[in-house]
Backbone as JSON Lines, residues from 0, in Angstrom:
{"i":0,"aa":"X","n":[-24.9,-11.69,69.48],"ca":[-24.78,-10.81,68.36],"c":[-25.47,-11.4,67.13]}
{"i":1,"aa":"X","n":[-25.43,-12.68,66.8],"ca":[-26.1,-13.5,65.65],"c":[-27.6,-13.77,65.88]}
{"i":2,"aa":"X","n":[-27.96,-13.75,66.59],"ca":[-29.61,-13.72,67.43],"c":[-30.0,-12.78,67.48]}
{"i":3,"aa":"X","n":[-29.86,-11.78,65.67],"ca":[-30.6,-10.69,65.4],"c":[-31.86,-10.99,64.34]}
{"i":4,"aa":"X","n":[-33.38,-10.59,64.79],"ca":[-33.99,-10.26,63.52],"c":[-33.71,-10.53,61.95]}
{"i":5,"aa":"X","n":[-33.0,-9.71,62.19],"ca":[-32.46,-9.24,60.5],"c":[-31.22,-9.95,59.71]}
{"i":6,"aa":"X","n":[-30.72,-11.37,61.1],"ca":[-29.95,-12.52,60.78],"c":[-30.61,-13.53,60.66]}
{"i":7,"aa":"X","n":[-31.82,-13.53,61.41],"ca":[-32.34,-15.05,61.6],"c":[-33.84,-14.82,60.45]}
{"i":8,"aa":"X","n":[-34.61,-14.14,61.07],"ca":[-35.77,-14.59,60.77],"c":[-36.42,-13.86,59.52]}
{"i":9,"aa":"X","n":[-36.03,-12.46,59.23],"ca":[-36.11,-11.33,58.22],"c":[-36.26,-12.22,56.69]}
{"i":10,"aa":"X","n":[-37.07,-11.33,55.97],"ca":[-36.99,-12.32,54.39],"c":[-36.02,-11.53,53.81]}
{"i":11,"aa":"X","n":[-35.43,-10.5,54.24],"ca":[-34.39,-10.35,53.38],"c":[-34.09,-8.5,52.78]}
{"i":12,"aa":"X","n":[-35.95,-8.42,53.05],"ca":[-36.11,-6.86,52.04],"c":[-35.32,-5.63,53.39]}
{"i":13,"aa":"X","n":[-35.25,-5.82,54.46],"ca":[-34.4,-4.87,55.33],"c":[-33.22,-4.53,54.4]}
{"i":14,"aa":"X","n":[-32.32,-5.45,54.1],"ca":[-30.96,-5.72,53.23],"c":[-31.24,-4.85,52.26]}
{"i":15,"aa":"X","n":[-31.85,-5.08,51.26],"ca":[-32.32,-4.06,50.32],"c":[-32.55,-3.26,50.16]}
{"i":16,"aa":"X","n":[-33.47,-2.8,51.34],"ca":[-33.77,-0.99,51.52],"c":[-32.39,-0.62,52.19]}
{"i":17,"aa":"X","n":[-31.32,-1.23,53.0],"ca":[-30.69,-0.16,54.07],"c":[-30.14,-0.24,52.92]}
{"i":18,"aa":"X","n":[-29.45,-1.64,52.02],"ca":[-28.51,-1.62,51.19],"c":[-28.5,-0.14,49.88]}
{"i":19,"aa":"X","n":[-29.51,-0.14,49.63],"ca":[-30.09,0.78,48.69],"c":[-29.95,2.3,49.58]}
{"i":20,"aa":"X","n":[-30.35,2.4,49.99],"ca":[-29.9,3.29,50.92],"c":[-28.81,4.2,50.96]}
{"i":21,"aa":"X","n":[-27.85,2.78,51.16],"ca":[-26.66,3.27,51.43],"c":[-25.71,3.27,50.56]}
{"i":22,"aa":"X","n":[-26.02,3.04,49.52],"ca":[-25.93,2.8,48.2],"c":[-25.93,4.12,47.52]}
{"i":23,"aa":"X","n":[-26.8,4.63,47.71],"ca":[-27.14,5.94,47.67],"c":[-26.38,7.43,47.98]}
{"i":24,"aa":"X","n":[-26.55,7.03,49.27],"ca":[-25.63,8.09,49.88],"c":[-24.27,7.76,49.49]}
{"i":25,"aa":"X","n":[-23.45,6.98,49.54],"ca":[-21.77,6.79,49.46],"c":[-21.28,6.56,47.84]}
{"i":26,"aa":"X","n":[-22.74,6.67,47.08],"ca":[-22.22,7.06,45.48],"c":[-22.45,8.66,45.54]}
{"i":27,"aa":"X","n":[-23.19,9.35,45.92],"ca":[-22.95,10.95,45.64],"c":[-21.61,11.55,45.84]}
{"i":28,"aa":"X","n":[-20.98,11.25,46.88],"ca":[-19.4,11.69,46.8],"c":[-18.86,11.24,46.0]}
{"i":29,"aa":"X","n":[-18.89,9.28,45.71],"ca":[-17.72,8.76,44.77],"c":[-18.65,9.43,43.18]}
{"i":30,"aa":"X","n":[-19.78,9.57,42.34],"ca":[-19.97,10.37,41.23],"c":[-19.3,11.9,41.38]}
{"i":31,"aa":"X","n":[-19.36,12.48,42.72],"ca":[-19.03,13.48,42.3],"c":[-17.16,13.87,42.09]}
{"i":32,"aa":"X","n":[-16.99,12.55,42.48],"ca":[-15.26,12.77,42.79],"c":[-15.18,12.41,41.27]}
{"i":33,"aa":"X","n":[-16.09,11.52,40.72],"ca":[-15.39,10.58,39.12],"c":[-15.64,12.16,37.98]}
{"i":34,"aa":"X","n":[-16.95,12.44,38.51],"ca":[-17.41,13.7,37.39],"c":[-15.8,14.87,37.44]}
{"i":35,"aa":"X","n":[-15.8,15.27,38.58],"ca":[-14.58,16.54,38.79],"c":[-13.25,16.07,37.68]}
{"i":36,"aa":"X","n":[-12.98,14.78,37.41],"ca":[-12.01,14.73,36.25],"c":[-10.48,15.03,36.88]}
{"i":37,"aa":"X","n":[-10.17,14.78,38.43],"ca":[-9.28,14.79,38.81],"c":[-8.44,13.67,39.04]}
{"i":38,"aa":"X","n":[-7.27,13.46,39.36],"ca":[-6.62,12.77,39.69],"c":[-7.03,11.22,40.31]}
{"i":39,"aa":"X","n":[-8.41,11.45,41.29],"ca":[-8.89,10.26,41.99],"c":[-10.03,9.5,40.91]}
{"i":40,"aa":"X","n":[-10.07,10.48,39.71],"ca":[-11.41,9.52,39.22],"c":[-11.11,7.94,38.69]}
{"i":41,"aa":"X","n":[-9.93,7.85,38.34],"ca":[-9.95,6.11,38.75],"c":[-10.0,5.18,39.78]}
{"i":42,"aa":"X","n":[-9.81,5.48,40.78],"ca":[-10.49,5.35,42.24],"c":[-11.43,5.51,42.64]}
{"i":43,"aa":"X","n":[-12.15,6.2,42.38],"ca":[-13.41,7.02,42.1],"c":[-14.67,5.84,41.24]}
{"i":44,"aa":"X","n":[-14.01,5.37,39.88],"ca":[-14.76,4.63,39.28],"c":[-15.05,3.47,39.8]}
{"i":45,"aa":"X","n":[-13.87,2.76,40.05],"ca":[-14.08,1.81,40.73],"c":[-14.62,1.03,42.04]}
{"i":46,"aa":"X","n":[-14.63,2.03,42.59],"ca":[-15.58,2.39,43.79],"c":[-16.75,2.59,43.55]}
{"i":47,"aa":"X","n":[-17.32,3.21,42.76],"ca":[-18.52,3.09,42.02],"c":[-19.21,1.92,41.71]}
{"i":48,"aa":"X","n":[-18.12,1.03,41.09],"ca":[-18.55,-0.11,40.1],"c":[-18.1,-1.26,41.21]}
{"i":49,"aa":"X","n":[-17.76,-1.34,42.09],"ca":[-17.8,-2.2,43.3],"c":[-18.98,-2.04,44.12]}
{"i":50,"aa":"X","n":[-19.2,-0.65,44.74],"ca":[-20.72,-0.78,45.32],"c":[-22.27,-1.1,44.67]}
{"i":51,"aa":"X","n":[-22.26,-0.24,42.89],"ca":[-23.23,-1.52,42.62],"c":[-22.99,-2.96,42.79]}
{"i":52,"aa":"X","n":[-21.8,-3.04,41.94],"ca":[-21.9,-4.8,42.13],"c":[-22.33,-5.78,43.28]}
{"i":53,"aa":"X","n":[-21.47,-4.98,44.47],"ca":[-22.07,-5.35,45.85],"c":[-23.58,-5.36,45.89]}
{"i":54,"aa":"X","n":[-23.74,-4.09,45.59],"ca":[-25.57,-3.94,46.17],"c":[-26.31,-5.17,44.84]}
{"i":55,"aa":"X","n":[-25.9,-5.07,43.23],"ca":[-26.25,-6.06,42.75],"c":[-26.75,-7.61,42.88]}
{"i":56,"aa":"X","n":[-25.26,-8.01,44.0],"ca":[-25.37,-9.17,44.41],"c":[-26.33,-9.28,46.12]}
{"i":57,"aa":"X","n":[-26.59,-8.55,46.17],"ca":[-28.04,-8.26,47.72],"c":[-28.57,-8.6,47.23]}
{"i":58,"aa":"X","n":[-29.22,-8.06,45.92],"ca":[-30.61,-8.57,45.21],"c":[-30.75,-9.68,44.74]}
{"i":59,"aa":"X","n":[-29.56,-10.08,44.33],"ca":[-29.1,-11.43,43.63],"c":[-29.54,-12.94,44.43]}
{"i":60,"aa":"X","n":[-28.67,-12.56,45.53],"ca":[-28.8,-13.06,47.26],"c":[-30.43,-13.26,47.46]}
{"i":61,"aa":"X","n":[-31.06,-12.38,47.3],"ca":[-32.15,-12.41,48.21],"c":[-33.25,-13.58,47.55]}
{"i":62,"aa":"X","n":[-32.89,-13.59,45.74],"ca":[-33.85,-14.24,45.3],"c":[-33.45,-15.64,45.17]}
{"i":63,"aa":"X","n":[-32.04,-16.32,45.09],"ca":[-31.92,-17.28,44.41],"c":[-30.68,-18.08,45.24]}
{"i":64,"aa":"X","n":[-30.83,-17.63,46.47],"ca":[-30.61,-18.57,48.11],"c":[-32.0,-18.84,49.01]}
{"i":65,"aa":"X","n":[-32.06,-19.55,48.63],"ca":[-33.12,-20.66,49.77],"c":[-33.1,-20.8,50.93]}
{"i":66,"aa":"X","n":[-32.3,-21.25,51.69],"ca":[-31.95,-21.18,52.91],"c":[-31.64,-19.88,53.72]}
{"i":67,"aa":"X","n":[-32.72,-19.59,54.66],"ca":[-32.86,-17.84,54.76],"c":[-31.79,-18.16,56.14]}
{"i":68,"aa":"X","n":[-30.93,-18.42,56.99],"ca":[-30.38,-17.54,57.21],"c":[-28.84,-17.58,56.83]}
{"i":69,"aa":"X","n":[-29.05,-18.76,55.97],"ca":[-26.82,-18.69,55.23],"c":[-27.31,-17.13,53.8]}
{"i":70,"aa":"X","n":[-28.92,-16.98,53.24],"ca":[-29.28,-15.64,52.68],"c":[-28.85,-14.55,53.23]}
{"i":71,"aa":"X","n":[-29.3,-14.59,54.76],"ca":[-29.3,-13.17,55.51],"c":[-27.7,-12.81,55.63]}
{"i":72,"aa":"X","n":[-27.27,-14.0,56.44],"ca":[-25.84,-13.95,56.47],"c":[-24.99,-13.37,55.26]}
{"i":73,"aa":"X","n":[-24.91,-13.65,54.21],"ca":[-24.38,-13.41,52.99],"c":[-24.42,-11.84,52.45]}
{"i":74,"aa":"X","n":[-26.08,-11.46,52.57],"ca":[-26.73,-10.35,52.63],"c":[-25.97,-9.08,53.15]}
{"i":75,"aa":"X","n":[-25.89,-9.29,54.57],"ca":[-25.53,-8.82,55.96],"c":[-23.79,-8.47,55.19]}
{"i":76,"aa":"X","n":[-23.04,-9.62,54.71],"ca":[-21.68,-9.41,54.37],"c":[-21.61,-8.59,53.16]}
{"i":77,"aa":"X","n":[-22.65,-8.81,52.36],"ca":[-22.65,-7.92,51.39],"c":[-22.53,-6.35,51.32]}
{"i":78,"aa":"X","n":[-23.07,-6.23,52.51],"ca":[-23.27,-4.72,52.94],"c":[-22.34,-4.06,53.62]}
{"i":79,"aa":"X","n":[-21.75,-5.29,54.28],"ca":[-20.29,-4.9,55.22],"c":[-19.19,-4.55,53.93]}
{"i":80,"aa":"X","n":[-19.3,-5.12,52.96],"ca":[-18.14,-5.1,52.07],"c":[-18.63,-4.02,51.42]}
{"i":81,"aa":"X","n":[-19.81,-3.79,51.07],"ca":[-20.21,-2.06,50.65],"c":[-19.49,-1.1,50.87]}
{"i":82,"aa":"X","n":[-19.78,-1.0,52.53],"ca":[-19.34,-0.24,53.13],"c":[-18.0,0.24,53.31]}
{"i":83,"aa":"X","n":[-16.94,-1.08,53.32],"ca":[-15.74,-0.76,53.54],"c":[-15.16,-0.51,51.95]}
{"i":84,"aa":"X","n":[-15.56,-1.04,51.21],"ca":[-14.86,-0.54,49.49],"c":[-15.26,1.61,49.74]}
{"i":85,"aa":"X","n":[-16.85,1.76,50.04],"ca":[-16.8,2.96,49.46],"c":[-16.19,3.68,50.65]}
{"i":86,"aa":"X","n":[-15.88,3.24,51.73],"ca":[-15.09,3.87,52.84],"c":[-13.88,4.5,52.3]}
{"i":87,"aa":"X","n":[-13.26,3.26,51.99],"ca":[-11.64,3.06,51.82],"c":[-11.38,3.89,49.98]}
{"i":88,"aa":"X","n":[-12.57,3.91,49.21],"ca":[-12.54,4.41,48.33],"c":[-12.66,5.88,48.48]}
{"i":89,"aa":"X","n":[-13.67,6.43,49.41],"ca":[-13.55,7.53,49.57],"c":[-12.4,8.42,50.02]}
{"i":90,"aa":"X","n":[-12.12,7.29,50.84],"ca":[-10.4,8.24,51.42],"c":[-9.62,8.08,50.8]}
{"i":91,"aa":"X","n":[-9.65,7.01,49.96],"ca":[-7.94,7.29,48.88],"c":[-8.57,8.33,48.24]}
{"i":92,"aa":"X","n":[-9.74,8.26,46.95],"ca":[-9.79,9.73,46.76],"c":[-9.25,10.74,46.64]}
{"i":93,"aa":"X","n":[-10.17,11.34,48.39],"ca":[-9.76,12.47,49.28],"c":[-8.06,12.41,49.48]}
{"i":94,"aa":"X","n":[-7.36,11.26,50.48],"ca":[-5.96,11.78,49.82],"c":[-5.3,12.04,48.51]}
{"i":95,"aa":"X","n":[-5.4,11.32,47.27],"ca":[-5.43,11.65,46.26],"c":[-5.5,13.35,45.57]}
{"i":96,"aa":"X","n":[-6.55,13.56,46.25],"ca":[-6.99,14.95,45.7],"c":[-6.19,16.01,46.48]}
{"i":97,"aa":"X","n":[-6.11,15.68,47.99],"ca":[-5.24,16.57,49.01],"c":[-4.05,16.85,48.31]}
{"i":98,"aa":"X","n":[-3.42,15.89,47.74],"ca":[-2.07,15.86,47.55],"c":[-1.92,16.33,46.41]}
């Protein structure tokens, strides 16, 4: 599983584009949940302001770690933790708002 490309040998810019990416897509729901002015937009914000920061620190990562694969590694976690803030952000939210 660690004897990937995009762990070992990659300079890094994969991280950046998927990160950006995905970055992308999983802020259009959390802006549009903060804009609506309901109940979840403090959940909402913060979720916001966790996935830049995350994606912040990709870029951060990529320039000013040396050692490319404890970089990639780091990178790689960066994105995992993306993912699960705007996950877990999205569904409190959504319950939030259900209720």
């Amino acid at each position: 599983m660690s004897n990937q490309p995009a762990l070992q040998t990659s300079s890094g810019l994969i991280w950046i584009v998927v990160g950006g990416c995905f970055a992308i897509a999983s802020l259009v729901p959390l802006v549009m949940l903060a804009l609506a002015g309901g109940a979840s937009t403090p959940i909402a914000v913060v979720a916001i302001t966790a996935v830049l920061l995350l994606y912040a620190a990709i870029i951060v990562l990529r320039f000013a770690v040396a050692r490319r694969p404890i970089r990639l590694w780091w990178m790689a976690a960066c994105m995992l933790m993306m993912a699960a803030v705007a996950l877990v952000g999205i569904w409190a939210a959504a319950i939030i708002e259900a209720s």
